[in-house]
C-alpha positions as CSV (number, residue, x, y, z in Angstrom):
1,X,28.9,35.9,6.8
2,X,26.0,37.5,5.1
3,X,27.2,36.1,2.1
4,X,27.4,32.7,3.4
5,X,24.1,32.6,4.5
6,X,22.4,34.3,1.5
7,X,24.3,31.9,-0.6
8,X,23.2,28.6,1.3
9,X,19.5,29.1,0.3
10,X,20.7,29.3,-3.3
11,X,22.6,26.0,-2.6
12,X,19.1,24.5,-1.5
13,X,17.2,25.7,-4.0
14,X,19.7,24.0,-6.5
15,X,19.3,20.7,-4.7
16,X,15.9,21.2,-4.7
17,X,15.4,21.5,-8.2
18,X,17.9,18.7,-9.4
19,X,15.3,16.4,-7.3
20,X,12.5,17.7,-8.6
21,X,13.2,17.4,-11.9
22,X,14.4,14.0,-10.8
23,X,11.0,12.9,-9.8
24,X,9.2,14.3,-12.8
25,X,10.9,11.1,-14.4
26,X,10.8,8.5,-11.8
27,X,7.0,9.6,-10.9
28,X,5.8,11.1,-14.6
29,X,6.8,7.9,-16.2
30,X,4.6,5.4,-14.5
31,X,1.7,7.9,-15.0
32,X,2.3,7.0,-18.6
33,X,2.0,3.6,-17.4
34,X,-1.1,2.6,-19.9
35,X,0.8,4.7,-22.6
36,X,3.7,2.7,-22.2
37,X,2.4,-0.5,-22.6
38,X,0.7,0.0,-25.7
39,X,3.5,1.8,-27.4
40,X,6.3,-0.6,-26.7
41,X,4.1,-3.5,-27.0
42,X,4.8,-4.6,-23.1
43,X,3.3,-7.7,-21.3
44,X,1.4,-6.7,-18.2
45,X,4.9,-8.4,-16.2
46,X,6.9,-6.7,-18.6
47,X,5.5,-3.2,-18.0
48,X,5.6,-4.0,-13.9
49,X,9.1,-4.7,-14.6
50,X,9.8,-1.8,-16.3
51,X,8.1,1.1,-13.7
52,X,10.4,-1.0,-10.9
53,X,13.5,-0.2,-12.9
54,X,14.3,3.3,-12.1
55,X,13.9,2.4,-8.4
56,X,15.9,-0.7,-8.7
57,X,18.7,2.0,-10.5
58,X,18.9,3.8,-7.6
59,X,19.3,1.3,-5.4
60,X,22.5,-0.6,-7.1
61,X,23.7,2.8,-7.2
62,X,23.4,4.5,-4.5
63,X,26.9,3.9,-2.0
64,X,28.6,4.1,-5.3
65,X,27.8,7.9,-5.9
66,X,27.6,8.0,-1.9
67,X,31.3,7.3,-1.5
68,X,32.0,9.4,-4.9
69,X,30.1,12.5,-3.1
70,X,32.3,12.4,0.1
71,X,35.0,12.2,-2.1
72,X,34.8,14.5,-5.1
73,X,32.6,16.9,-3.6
74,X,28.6,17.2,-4.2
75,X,28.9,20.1,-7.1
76,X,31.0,17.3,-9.3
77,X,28.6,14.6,-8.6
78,X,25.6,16.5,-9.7
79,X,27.5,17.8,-12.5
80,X,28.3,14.0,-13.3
81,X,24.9,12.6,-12.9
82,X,23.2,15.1,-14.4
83,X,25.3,15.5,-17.8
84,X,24.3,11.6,-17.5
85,X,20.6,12.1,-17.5
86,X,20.9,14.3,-20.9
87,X,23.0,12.3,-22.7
88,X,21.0,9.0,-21.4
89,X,17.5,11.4,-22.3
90,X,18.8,12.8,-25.7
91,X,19.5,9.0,-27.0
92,X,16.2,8.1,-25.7
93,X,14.3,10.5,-27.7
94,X,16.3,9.3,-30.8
95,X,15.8,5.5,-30.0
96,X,14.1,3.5,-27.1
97,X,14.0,0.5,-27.9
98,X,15.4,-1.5,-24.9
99,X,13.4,0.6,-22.3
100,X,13.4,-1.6,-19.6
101,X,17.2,-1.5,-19.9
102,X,17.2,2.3,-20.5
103,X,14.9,3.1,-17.5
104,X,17.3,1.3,-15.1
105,X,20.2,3.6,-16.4
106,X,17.9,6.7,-15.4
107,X,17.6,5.1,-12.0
108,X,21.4,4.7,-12.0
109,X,22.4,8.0,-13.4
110,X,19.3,9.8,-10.9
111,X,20.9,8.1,-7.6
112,X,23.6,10.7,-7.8
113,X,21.4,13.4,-6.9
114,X,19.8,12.4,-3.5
115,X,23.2,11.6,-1.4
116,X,25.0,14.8,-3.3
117,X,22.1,17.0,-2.6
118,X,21.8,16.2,1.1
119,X,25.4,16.6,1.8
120,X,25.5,20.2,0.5
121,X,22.2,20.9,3.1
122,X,24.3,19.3,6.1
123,X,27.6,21.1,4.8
124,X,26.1,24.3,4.7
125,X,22.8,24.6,6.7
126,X,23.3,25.1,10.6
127,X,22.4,22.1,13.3
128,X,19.6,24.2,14.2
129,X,18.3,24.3,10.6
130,X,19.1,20.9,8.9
131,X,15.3,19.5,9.4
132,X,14.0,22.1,7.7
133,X,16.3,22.3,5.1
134,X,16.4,18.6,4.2
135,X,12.8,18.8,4.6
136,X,12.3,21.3,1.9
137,X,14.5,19.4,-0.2
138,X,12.2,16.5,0.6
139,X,9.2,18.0,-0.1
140,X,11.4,18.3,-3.7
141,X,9.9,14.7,-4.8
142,X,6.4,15.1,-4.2
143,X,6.3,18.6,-5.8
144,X,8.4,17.2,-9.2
145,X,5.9,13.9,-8.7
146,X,2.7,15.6,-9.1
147,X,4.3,17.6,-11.8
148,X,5.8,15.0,-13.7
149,X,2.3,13.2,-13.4
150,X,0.4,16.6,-15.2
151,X,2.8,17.2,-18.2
152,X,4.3,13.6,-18.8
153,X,1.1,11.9,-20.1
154,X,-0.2,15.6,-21.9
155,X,3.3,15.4,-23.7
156,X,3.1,11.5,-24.8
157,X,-0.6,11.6,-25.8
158,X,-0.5,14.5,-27.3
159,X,3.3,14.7,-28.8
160,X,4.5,11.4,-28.7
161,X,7.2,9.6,-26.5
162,X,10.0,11.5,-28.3
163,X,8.8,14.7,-26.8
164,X,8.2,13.0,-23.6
165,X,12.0,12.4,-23.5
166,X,13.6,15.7,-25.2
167,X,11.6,17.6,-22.1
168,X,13.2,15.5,-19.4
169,X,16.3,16.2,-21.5
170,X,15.5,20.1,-21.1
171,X,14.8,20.2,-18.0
172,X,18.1,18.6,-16.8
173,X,20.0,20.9,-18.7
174,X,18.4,23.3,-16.6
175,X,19.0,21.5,-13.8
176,X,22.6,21.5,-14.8
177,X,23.3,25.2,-15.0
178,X,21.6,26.0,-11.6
179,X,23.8,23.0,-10.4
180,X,26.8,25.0,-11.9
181,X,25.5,28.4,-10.7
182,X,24.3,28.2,-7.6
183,X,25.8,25.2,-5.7
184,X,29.6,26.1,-4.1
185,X,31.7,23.9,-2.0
186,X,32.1,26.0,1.2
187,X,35.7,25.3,2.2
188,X,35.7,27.8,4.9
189,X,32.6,25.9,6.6
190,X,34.4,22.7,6.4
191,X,37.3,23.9,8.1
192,X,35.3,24.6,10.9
193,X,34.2,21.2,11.7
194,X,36.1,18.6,11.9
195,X,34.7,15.0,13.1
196,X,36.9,11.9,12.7
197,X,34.4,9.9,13.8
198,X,32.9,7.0,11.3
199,X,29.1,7.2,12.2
200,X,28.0,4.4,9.7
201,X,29.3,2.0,12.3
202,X,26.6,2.8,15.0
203,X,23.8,0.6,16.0
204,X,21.8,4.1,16.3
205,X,22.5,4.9,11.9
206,X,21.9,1.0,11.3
207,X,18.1,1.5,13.0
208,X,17.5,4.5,11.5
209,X,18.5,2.8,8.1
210,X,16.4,-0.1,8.8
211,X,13.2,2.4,9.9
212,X,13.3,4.2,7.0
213,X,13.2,0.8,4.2
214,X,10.3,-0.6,6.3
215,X,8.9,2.7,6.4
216,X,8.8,3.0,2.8
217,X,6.4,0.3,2.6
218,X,3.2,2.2,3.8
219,X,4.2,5.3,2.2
220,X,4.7,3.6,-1.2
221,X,2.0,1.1,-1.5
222,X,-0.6,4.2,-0.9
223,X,1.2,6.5,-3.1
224,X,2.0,4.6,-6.3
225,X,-1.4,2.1,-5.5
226,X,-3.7,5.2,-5.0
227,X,-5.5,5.2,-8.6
228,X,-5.9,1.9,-8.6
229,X,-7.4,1.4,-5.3
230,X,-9.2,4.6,-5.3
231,X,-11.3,3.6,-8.7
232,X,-11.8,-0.2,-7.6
233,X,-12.9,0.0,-4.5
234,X,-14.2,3.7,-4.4
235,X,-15.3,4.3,-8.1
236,X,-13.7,7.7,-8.4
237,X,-13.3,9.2,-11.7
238,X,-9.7,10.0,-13.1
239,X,-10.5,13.5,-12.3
240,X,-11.3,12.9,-9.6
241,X,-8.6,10.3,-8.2
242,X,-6.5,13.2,-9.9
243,X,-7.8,15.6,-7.3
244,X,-7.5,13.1,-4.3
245,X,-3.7,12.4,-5.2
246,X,-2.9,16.5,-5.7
247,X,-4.4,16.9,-2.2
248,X,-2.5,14.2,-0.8
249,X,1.0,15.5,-2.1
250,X,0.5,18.7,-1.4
251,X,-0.2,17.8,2.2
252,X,2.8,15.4,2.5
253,X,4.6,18.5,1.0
254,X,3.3,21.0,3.6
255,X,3.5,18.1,6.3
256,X,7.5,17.4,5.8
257,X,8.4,21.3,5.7
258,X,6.2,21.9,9.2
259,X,7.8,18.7,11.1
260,X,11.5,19.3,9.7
261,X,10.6,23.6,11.5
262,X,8.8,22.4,14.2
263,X,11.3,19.5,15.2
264,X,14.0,21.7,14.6
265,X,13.0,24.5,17.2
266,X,11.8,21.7,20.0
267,X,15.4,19.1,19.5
268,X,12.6,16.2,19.0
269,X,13.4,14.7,15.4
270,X,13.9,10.7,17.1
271,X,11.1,11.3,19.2
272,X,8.5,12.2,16.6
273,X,10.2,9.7,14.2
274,X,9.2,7.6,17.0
275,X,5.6,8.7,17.3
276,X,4.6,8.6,13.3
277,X,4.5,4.7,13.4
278,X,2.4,4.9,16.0
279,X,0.0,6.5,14.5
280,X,0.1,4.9,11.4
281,X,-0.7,1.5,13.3
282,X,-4.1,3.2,14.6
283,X,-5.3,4.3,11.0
284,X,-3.8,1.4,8.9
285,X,-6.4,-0.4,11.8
286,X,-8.9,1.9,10.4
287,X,-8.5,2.1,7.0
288,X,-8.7,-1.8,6.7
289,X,-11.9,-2.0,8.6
290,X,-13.4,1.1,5.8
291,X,-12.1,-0.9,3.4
292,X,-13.7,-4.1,4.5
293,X,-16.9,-2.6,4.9
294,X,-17.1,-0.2,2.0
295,X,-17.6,2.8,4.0
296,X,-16.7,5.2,0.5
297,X,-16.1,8.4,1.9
298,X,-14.6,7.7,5.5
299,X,-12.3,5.7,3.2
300,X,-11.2,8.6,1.0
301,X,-10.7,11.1,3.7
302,X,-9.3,8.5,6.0
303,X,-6.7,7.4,3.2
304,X,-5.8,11.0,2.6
305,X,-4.9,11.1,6.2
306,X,-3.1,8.1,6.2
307,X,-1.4,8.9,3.2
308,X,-0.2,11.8,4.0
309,X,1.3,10.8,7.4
310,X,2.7,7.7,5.9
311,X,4.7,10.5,3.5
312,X,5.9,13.2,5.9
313,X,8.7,11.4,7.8
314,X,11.6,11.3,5.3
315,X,12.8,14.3,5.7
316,X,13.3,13.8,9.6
317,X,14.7,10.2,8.6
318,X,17.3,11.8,6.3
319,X,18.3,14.7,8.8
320,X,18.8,11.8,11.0
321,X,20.6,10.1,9.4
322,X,23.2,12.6,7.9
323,X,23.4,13.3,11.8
324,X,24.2,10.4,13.1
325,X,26.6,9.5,10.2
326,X,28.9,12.8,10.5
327,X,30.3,15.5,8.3
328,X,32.5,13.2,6.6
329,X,30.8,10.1,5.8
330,X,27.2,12.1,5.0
331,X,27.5,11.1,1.5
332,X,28.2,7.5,2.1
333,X,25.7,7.5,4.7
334,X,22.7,8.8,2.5
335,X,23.8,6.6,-0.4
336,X,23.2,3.6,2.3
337,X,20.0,5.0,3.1
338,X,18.4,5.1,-0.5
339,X,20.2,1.8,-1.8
340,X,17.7,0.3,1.5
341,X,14.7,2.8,1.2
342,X,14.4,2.3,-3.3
343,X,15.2,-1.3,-2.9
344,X,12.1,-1.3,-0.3
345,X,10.4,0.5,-3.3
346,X,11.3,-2.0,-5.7
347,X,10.1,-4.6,-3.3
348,X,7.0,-3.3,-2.9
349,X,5.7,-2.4,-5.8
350,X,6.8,-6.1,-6.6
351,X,4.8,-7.6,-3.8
352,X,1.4,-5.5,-3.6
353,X,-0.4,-6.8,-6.4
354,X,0.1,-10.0,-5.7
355,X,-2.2,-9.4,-2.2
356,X,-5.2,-10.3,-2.6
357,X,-7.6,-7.8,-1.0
358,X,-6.9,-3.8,-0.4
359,X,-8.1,-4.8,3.5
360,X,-4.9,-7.1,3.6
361,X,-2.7,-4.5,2.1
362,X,-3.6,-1.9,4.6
363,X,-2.9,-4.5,7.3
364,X,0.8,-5.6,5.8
365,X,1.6,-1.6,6.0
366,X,0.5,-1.9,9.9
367,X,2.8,-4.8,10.3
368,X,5.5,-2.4,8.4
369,X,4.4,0.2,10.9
370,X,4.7,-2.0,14.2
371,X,8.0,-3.2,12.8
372,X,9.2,0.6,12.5
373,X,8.2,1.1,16.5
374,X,10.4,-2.0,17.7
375,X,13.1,-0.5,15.5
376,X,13.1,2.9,17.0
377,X,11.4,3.0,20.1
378,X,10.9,6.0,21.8
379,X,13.7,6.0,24.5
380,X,16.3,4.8,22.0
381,X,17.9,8.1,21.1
382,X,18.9,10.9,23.1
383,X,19.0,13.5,20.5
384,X,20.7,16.3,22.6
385,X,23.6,14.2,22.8
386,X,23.8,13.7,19.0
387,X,26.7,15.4,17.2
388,X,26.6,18.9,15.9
389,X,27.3,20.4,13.0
């Protein structure tokens, strides 16, 4: 039993990293954005095109590696996505001339690491400690995010895109052997619970689903829109829109691991999912009326706020909705999840520049926000009677 549990924190700590390095890609690349376009020669549609295709990737692949994971195990399918992501990174640094092709591939090959992952936490992490396990493994993207935003445009201006791709090829290989290493399929555990229910056919999954890719619009149009906004209609500095953004995911990185302990101890992870749209509508209502009237730094510290909130719920969502969809169908039901929460991403970075003032954004993520609290209002779940496991 010691064992067990001594090896289960190596088993997050694998799934941890395989994200992280993840999201050095799928967030380092569009910090190259500028880079991009002037090395490949890209159209201003053709580059907004090509930053949407890792999320549109994951999307089309998601239930695919989903069903794979509940069938072949997560340690295969990480093992199988990842060798991917080399071999897919090696040729890039060789040749990358099709990008926008090639950067959908990395969407692809990268969905098999958020279902796989979070199957391993359910699988081996108690019921008392899944919200703060799948909220450290969360807290995974934001961490690998800023990361990937630091080295990724140091390496291309300084090295050149082939070094840009041979480290993302290094740092899966890594990736790999921790994969191989640390992450073990606990048959023992899975003898012990056995549910033959099919959770993915409950109106109570379906919301959550639904929650989470409305959810995503908030969280994404202040995330990946942040520079932008931040320098038009604050003036800031790259530095120090740099510094703002750092803040803001290391908040949303401390935020998801305090809500995933805190909702763990009390048995209230529907009820606070509940809550954070809530809030959200009150400073979405605020931030528009800053933003309106030009009020600089309210609207810096009240869009780190915001931002930060908007990004703290996934984890809970995730935990969720592993729950709800049981032991068996956890891969499946994740892979569900992201195909609805990156095609929201894909939609969204899609549809934002096309509003035409930042007031008007900020009001669409209320509506997004209002939507979220008719989808799971706060006496819809009873989560003491939600399975165990």
């Amino acid at each position: 039993m010691d064992m067990q549990s001594h090896q289960r924190w190596f088993v997050l700590a694998a799934g941890f990293f395989a994200n992280a390095i993840f999201s050095v890609a799928a967030t380092g690349i569009p910090a190259i954005a500028v880079l991009l376009q002037h090395h490949y020669l890209l159209t201003p549609q053709q580059l907004g095109l090509a930053l949407g295709m890792i999320a549109l990737g994951i999307a089309v692949s998601e239930i695919l590696w989903g069903i794979l994971t509940d069938w072949l195990g997560d340690r295969r399918v990480l093992q199988i996505g990842l060798v991917g992501l080399i071999i897919l990174f090696a040729c890039m640094a060789i040749s990358s001339q099709h990008l926008i092709y090639l950067l959908f591939l990395v969407g692809f090959l990268g969905g098999s690491i958020n279902g796989a992952s979070g199957r391993a936490i359910m699988v081996w992490f108690t019921h008392q400690e899944h919200g703060l396990a799948m909220s450290i493994r969360q807290t995974a993207l934001p961490i690998g995010g800023a990361l990937g935003a630091v080295i990724l445009p140091f390496i291309a201006s300084h090295f050149g895109f082939t070094a840009v791709y041979g480290t993302l090829c290094g740092l899966n290989i890594l990736a790999l052997i921790l994969v191989f290493v640390w992450l073990k399929e606990p048959q023992h555990i899975e003898e012990q619970h056995i549910i033959s229910e099919n959770g993915l056919k409950t109106i109570a999954f379906w919301r959550t689903v639904l929650f989470s890719s409305v959810m995503c619009f908030p969280q994404i149009a202040m995330v990946v829109f942040a520079v932008v906004f931040l320098h038009q209609v604050c003036a800031l500095s790259l530095l120090q829109t740099s510094i703002v953004m750092m803040i803001i995911q290391l908040g949303a990185g401390a935020a998801r691991v305090s809500v995933g302990y805190w909702t763990d101890r009390k048995q209230n992870r529907a009820v606070l999912l509940s809550q954070i749209p809530f809030v959200l509508v009150i400073l979405f209502l605020i931030l528009s009326i800053l933003t309106y009237f030009k009020i600089q730094m309210a609207i810096i510290i009240t869009f780190i706020v915001t931002a930060i909130i908007a990004s703290c719920w996934n984890g809970l969502a995730y935990t969720q909705m592993a729950v709800l969809a049981q032991k068996q169908y956890v891969g499946r039901g994740l892979g569900i999840a992201n195909t609805f929460v990156f095609g929201s991403f894909f939609i969204t970075t899609a549809i934002v520049p096309h509003i035409a003032r930042w007031e008007n954004v900020w009001l669409t993520a209320l509506g997004c926000a209002i939507i979220s609290l008719i989808l799971l209002p706060l006496p819809y779940f009873n989560f003491k009677k939600t399975v165990k496991y």
